[in-house]
N, C-alpha and C positions, 0 to 999 in steps of 0.2 A: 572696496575698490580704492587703490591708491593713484595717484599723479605727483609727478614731481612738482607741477603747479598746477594752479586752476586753469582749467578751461572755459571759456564760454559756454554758460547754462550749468555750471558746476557748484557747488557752496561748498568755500574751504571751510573747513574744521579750524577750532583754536585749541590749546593750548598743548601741552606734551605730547608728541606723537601723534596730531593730529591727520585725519587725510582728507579726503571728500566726500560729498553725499551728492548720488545725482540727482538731477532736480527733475528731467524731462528724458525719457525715451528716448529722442530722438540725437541728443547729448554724445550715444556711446554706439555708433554705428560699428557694425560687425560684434558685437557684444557674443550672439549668439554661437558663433565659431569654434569655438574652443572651449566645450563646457568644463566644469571643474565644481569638484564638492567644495571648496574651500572659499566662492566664491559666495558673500554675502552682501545684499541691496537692502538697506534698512531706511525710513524717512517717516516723515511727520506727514506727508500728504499723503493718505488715502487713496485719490483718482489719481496720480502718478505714479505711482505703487503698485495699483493695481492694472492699471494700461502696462507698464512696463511688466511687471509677472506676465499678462498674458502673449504680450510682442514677445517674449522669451519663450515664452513655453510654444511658440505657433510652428515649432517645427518636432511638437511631441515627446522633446528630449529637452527638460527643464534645465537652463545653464546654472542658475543658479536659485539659492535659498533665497528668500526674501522676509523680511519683519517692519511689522507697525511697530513707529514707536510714538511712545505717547507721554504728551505732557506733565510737567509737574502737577498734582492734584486730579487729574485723571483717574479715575476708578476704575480697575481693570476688567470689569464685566464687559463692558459697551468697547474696551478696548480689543480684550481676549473674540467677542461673538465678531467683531468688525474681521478682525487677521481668519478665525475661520470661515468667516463667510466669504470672503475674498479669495480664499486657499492659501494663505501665508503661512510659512514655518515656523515663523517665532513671532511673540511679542516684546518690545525692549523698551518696559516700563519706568518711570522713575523711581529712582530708589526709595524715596518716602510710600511713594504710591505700591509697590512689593512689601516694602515692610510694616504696612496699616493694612494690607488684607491678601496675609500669608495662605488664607482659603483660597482664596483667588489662583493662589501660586500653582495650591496642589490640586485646584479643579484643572489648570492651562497643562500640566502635563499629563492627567489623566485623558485628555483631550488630543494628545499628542502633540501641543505646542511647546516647545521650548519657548523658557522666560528668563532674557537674559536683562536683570536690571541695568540703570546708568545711572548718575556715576557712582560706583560703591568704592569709598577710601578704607572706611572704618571698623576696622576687626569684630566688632561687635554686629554690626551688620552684615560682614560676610558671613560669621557663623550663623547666627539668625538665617538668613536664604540660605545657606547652603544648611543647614538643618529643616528646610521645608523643598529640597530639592532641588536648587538651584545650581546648575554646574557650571554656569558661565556668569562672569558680568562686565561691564563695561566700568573702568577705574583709570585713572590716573598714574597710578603707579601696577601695572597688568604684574610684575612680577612679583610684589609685595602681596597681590591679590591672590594670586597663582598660587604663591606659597600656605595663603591663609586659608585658603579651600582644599586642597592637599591634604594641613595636619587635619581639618576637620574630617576630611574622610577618612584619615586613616584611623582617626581616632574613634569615628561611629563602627569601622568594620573593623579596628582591633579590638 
């Protein structure tokens, strides 16, 4: 979700291409209007998360995706069971935290959660997740990222 600036009850984002993160529900009146796949609600609070997934979802037709994301050091079990037990789409673990338990990765897509790490800069890292199936992640430079996930796949299915 983008803003040209913060609103009240909003948390701006910092550095390159930053946007916002909602903080509260009640923040993005008429949200549910005009759904769209491309529309992703990700946050560190749990009961914000999960109140706003289901204010969304209350007219049956879910507007949008939604993912837990979890702190540096955070182990992705108690991360990955919290996003299924809540019904979230994704988890957007910290990049150390996907790269110490790449089982983890490929239990969350067996699972049907997408595991989109944050922040992945470093080419070694991308190939690593995307060698354990990772097809998104959250970077600083998205098209340096984009590009490094790409030759990696082309290179696993050439």
């Amino acid at each position: 979700v983008r803003s040209p600036r913060p609103r009240a009850g909003w948390c701006a984002g910092s550095g390159r291409g930053s946007g916002v993160a909602v903080r509260r529900p009640r923040c993005m009146p008429g949200l549910g209007r005009h759904p769209s796949p491309y529309c992703l609600l990700s946050s560190f609070d749990r009961k914000s998360l999960r109140e706003l997934r289901h204010a969304l979802a209350a007219g049956h037709k879910p507007f949008a995706r939604t993912a837990l994301l979890g702190r540096p050091g955070v182990p992705l079990g108690p991360l990955l069971r919290s996003a299924v037990a809540d019904g979230h789409d994704e988890i957007h673990p910290h990049v150390l935290s996907a790269l110490t338990q790449l089982d983890q990765v490929r239990r969350a897509a067996r699972q049907g959660i997408t595991v989109t790490p944050w922040t992945v800069n470093r080419h070694p890292d991308l190939r690593r997740l995307a060698g354990a199936g990772v097809e998104a992640v959250i970077s600083d430079d998205p098209r340096d990222a984009s590009w490094a996930l790409q030759s990696n796949l082309a290179t696993r299915t050439g």
